[in-house]
C-alpha positions in Angstrom: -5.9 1.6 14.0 -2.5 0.5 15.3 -4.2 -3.0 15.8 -5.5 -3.5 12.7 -2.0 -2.4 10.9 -0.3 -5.0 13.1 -2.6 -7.9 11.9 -1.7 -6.7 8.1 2.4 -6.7 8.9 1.9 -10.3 10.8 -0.1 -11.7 7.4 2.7 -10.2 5.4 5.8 -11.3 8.0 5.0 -14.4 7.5 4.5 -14.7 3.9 6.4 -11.9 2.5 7.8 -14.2 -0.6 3.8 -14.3 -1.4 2.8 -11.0 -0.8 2.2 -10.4 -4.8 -0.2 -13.1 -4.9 -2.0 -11.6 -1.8 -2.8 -9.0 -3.9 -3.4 -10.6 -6.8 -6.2 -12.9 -4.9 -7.5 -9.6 -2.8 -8.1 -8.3 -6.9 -9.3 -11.2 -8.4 -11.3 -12.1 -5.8 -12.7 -10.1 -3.2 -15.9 -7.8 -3.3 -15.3 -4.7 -5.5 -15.9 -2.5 -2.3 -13.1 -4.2 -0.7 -11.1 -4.1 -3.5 -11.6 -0.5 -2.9 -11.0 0.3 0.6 -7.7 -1.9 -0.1 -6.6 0.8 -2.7 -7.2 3.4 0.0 -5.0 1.5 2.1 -2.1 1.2 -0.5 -2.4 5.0 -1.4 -1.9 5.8 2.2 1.2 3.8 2.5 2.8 5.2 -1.0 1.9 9.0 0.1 3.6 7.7 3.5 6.6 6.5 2.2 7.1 9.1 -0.5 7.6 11.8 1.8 9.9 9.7 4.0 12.8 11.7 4.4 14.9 8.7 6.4 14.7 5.2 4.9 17.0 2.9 5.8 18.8 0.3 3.7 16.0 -2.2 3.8 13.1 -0.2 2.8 14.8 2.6 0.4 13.9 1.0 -3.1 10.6 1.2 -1.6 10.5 4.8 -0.7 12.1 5.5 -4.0 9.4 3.5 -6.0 6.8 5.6 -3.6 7.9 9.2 -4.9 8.0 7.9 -8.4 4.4 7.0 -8.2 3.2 9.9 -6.0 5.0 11.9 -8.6 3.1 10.5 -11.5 0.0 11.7 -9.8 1.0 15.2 -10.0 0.9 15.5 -5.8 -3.1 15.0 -5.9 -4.5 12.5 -3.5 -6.9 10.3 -5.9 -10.2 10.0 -5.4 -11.5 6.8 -4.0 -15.4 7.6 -4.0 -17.3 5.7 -1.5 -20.7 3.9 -3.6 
């Protein structure tokens, strides 16, 4: 897994002013399965960050945005059904 994480932060290392419109193009126009498993993917990193105790300066609006959201959920993981 470790591999494929690393391809994901090179992509984003070297775009990061773009990484909006990476998800905007990954919505608009990928296959609704990926669309899917890249939800999964995003839910793991917010429930991740939301119960990091020890962010640093650089990531610590992100880790506050992250418990807001998991927060809004009510603590339940959602439900991405395979189909």
């Amino acid at each position: 897994m470790m591999e494929q994480a690393n391809k994901i932060t090179d992509i984003l290392n070297g775009n990061s002013m773009k990484a909006s419109k990476i998800g905007a193009e990954i919505a608009n126009f990928s296959h609704p399965t990926l669309q899917q498993n890249f939800m999964r993917m995003a839910v793991g990193f917010i429930k991740e960050q939301a119960t990091n105790g020890h962010p640093d300066g650089r990531n610590e609006e992100t880790v506050k945005l992250c418990k807001e959201i998991w927060k809004s959920w009510d603590e339940i993981e959602p439900c991405l059904p395979f189909i």
